[in-house]
Z-matrix of the N, CA and C atoms (Angstrom, degrees):
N
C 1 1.447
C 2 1.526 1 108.43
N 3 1.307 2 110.16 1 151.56
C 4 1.498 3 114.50 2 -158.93
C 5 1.703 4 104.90 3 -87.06
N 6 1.024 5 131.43 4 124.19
C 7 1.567 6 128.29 5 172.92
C 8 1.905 7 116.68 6 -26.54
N 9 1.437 8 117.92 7 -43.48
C 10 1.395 9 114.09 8 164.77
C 11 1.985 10 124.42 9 -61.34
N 12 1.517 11 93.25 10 -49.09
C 13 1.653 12 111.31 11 -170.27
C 14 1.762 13 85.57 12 -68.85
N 15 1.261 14 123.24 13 -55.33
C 16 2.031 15 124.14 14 -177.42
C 17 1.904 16 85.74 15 -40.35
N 18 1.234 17 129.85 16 -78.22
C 19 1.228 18 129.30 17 -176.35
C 20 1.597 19 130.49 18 -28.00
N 21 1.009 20 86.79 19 -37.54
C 22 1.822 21 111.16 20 -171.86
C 23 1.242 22 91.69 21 -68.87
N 24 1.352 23 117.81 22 -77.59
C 25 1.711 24 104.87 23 -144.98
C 26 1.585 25 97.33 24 -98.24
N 27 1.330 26 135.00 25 7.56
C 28 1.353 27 121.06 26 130.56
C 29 1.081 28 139.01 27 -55.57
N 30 1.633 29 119.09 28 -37.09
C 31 1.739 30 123.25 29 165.38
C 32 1.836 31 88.50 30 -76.49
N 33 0.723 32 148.58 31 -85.95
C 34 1.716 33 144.39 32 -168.51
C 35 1.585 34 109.95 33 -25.65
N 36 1.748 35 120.36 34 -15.48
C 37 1.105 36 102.36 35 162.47
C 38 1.018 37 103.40 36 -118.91
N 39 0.916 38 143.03 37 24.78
C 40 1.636 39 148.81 38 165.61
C 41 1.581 40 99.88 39 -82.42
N 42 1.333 41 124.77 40 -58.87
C 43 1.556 42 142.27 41 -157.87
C 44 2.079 43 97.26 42 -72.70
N 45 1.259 44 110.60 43 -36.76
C 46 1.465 45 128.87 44 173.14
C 47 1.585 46 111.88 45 -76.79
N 48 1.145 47 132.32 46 -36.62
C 49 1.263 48 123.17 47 168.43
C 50 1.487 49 116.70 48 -82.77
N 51 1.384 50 126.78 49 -25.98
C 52 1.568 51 131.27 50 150.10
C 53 1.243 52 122.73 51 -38.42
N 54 1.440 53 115.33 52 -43.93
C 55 1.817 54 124.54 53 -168.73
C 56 1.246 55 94.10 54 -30.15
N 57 1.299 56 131.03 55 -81.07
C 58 1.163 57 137.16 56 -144.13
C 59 1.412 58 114.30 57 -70.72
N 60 1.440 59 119.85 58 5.58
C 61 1.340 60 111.24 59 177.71
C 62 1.644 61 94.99 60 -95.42
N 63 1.328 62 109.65 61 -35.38
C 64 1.514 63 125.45 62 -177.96
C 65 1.785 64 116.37 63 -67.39
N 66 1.085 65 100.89 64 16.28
C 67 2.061 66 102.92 65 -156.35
C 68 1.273 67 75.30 66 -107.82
N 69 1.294 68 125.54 67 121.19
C 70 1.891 69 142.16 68 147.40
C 71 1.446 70 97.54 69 -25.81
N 72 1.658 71 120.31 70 129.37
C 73 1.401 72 136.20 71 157.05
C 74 1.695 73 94.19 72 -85.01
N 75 1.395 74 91.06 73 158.97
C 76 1.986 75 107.35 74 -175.48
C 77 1.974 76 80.52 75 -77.44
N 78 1.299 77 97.53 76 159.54
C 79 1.629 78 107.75 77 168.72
C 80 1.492 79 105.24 78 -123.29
N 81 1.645 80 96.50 79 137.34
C 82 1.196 81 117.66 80 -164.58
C 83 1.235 82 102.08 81 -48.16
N 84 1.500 83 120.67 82 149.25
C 85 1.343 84 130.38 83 169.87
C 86 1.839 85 110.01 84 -47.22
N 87 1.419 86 109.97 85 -56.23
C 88 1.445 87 126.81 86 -170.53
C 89 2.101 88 101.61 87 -52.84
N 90 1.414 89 85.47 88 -48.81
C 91 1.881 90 78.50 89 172.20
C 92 1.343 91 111.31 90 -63.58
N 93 1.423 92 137.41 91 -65.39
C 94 0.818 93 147.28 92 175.20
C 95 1.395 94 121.61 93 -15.28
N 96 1.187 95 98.50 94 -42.34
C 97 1.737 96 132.65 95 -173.48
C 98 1.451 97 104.38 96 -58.57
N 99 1.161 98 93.37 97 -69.87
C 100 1.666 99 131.60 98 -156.88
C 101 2.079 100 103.63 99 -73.50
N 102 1.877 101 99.69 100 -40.09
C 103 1.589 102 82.60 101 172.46
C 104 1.008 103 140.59 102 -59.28
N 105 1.630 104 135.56 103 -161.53
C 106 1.446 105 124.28 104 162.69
C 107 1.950 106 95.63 105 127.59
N 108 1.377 107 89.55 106 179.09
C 109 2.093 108 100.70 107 176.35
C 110 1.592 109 89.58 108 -85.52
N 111 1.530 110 98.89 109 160.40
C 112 1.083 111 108.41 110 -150.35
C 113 1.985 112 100.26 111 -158.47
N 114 1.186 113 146.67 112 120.78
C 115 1.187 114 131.56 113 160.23
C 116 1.453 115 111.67 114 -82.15
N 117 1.063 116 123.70 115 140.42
C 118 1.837 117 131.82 116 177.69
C 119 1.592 118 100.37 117 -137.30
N 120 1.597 119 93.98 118 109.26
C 121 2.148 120 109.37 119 -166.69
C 122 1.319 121 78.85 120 -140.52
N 123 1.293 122 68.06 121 158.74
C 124 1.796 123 112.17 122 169.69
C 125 1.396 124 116.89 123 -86.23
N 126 1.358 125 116.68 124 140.29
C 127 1.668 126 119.85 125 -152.12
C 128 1.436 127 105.16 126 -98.44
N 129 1.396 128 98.50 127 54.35
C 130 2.354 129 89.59 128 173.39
C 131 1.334 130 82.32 129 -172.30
N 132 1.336 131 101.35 130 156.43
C 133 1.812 132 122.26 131 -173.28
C 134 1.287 133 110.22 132 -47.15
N 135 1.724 134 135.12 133 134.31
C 136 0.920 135 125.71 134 152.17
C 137 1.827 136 98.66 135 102.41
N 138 1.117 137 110.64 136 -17.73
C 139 1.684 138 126.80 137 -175.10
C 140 2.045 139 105.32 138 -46.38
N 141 1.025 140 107.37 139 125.12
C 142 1.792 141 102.72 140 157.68
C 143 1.888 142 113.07 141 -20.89
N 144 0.722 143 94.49 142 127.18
C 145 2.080 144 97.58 143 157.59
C 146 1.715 145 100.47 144 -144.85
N 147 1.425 146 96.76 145 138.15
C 148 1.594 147 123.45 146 179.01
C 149 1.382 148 99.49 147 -133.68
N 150 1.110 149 108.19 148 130.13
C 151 1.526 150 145.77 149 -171.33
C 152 2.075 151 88.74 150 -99.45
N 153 1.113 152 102.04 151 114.10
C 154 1.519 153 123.13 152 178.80
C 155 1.717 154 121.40 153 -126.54
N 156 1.076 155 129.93 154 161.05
C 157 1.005 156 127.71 155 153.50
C 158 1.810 157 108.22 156 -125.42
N 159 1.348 158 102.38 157 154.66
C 160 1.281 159 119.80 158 160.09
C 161 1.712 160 109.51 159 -107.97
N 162 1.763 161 95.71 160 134.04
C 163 1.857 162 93.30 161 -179.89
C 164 1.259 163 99.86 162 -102.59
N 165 1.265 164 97.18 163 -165.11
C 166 1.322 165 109.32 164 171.00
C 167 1.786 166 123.48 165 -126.97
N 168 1.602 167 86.32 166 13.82
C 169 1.789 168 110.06 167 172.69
C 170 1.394 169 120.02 168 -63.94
N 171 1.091 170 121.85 169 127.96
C 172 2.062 171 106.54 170 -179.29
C 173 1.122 172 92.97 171 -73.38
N 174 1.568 173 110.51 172 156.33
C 175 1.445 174 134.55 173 146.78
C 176 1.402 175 117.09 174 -97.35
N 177 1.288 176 115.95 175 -139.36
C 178 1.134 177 144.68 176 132.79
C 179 1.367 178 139.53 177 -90.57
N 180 1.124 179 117.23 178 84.26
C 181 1.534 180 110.02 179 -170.40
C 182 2.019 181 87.51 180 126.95
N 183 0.923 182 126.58 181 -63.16
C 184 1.355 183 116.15 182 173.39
C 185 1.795 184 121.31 183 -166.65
N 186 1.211 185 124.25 184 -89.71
C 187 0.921 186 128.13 185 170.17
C 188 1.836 187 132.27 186 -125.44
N 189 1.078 188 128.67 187 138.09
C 190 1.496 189 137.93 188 -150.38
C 191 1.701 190 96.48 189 -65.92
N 192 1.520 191 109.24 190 119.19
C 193 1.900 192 106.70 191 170.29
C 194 0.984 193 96.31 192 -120.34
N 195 1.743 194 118.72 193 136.42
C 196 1.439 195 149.68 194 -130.51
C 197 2.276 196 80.63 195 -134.73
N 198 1.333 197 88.09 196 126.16
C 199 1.528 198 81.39 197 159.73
C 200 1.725 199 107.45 198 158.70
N 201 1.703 200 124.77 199 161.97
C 202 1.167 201 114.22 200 -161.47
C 203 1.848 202 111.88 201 -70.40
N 204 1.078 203 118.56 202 134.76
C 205 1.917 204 94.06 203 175.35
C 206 1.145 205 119.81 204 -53.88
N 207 1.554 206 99.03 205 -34.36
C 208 1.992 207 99.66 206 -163.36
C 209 1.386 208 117.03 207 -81.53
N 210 1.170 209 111.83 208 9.12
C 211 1.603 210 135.57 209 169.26
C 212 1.699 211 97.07 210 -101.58
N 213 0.667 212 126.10 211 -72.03
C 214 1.497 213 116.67 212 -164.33
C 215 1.795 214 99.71 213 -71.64
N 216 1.638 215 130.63 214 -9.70
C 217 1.162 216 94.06 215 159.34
C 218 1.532 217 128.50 216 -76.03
N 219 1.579 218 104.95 217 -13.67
C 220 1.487 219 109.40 218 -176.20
C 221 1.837 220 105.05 219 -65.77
N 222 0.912 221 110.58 220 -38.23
C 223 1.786 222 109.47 221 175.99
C 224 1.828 223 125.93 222 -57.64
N 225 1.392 224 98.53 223 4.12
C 226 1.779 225 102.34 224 177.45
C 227 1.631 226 109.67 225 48.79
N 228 1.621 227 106.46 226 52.83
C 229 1.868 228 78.05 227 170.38
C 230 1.612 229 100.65 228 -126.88
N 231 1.514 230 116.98 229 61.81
C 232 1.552 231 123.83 230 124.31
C 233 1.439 232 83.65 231 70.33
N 234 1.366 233 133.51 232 40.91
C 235 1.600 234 129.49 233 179.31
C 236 1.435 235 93.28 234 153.98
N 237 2.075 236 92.09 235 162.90
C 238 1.408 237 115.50 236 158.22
C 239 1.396 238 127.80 237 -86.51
N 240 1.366 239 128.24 238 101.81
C 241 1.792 240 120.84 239 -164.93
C 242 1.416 241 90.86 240 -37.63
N 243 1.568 242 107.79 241 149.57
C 244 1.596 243 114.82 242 150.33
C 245 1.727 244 100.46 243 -139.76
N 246 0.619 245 143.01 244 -34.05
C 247 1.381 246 144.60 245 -158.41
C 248 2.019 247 113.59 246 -162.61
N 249 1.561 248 87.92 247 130.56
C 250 1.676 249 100.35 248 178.91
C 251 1.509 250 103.54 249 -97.23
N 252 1.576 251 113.19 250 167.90
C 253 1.309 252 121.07 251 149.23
C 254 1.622 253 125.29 252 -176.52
N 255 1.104 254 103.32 253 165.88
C 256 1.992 255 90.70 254 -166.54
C 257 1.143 256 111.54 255 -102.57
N 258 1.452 257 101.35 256 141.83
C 259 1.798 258 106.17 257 169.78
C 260 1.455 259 117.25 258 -54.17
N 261 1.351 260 105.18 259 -172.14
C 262 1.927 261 100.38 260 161.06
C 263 0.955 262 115.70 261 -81.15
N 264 2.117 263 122.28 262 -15.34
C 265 0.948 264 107.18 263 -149.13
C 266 2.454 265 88.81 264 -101.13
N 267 1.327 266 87.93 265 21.03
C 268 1.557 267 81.86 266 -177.95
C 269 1.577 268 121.43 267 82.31
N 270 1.594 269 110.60 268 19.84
C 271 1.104 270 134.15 269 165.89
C 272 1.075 271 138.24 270 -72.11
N 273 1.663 272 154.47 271 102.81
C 274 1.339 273 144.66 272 -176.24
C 275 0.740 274 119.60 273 -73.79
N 276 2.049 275 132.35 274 106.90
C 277 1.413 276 137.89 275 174.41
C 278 1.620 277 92.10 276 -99.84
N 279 1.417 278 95.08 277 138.53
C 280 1.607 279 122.90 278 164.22
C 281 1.871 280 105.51 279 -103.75
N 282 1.009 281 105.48 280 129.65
C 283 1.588 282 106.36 281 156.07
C 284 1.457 283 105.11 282 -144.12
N 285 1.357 284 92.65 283 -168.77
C 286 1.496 285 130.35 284 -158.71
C 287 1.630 286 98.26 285 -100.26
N 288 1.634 287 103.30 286 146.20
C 289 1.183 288 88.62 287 154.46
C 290 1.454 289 156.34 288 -42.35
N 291 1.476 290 112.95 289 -23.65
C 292 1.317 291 143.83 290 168.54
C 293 1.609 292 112.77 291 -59.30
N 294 0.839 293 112.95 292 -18.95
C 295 2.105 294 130.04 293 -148.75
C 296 1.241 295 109.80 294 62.60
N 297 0.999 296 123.75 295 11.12
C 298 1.553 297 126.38 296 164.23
C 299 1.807 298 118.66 297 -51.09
N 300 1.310 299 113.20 298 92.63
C 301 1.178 300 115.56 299 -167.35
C 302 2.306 301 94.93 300 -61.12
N 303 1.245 302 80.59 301 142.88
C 304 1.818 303 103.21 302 169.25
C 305 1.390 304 122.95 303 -116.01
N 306 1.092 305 118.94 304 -23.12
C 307 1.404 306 145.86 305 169.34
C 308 1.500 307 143.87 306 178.26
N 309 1.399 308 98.21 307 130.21
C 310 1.167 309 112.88 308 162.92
C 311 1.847 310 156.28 309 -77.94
N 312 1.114 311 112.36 310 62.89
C 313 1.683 312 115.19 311 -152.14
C 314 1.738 313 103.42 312 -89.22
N 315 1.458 314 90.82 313 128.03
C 316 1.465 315 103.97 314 -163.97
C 317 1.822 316 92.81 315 -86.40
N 318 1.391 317 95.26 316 151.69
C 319 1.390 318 99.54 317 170.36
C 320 1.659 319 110.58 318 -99.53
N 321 1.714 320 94.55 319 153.59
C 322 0.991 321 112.50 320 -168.93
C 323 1.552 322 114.47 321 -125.15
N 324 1.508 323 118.08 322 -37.71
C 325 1.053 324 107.66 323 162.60
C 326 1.450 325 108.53 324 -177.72
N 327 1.053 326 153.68 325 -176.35
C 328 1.586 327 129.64 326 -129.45
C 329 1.298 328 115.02 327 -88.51
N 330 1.250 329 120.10 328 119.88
C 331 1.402 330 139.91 329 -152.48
C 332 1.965 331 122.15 330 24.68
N 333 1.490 332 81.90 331 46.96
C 334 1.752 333 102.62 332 159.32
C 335 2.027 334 105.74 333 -129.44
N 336 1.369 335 89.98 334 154.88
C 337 1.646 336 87.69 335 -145.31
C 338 1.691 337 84.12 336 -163.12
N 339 1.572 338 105.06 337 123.08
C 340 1.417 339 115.47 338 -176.22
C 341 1.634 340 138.09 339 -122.12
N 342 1.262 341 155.83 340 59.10
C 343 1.139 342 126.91 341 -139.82
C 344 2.077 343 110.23 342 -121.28
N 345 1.204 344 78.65 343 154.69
C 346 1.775 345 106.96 344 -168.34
C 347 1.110 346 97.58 345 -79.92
N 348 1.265 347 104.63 346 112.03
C 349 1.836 348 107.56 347 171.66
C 350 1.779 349 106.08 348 -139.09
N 351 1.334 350 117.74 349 13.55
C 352 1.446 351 129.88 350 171.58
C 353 1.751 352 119.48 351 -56.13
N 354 1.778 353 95.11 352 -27.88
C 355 1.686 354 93.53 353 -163.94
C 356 2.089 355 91.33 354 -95.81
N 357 1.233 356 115.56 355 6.53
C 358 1.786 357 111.60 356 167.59
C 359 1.440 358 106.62 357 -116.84
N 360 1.598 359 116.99 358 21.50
C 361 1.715 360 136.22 359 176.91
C 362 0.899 361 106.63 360 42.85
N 363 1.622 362 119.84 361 64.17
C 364 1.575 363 134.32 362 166.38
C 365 1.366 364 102.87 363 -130.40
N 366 1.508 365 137.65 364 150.62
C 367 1.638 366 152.56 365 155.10
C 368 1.326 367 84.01 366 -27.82
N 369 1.502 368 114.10 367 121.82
C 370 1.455 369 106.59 368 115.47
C 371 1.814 370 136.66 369 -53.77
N 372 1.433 371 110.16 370 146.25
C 373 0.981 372 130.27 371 -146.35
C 374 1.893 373 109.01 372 -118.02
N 375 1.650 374 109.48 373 121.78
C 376 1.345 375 105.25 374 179.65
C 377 1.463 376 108.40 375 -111.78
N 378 1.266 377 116.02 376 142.42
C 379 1.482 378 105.29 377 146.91
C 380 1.501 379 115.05 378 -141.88
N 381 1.294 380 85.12 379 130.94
C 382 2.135 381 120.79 380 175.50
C 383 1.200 382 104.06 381 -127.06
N 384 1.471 383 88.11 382 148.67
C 385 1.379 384 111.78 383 155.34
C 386 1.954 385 133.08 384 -36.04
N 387 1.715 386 112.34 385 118.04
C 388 1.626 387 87.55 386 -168.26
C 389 1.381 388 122.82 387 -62.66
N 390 1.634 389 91.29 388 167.49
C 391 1.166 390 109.02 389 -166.29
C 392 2.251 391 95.77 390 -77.44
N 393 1.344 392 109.67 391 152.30
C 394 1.279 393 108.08 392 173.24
C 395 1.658 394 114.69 393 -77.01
């Protein structure tokens, strides 16, 4: 076998035993649920609001969050969002590329989602559905 053709169908089975890491998993109903645009503000008059989406694209770490940076640096969460995902308990974690969780917003009731960040003297933080 010729040194190019030896090449060939060694990368051709290299690229064929990958498929399957590359083949779309179904996404959980609960994500599914839970994605969509999304506002994430600060809870007192006059507070930051960033208009976000949650996908339903994998990352690393969980799922792809769509949104401006220079809006989410005004919100103080100790990182650059890269990826969301839900607890069991139906919770929205944001992290960082790193998996460095940035926040935690507890749910409250269907796609409203809240978290307490007053007692580390930062806004608490909402996210709902936008406003029209």
């Amino acid at each position: 076998m010729k040194p190019f053709n030896q090449f060939l169908s060694v990368s051709l089975f290299a690229i064929v035993m990958a498929m399957p890491v590359f083949a779309a998993e179904p996404v959980d109903p609960d994500i599914r649920k839970a994605a969509g645009r999304y506002d994430l503000w600060e809870d007192y008059e006059g507070g930051t609001v960033c208009t976000i989406n949650l996908t339903t694209k994998r990352t690393i770490g969980g799922y792809v969050i769509d949104g401006k940076e220079d809006c989410f640096a005004r919100l103080a969460l100790d990182g650059d969002p890269f990826a969301w995902f839900l607890t069991d308990a139906g919770d929205v974690v944001i992290i960082d590329a790193t998996r460095k969780r940035l926040v935690t917003l507890e749910h409250h009731k269907d796609r409203e989602y809240y978290a307490v960040r007053q007692n580390e003297g930062r806004a608490n933080l909402n996210l709902t559905p936008p406003t029209p």
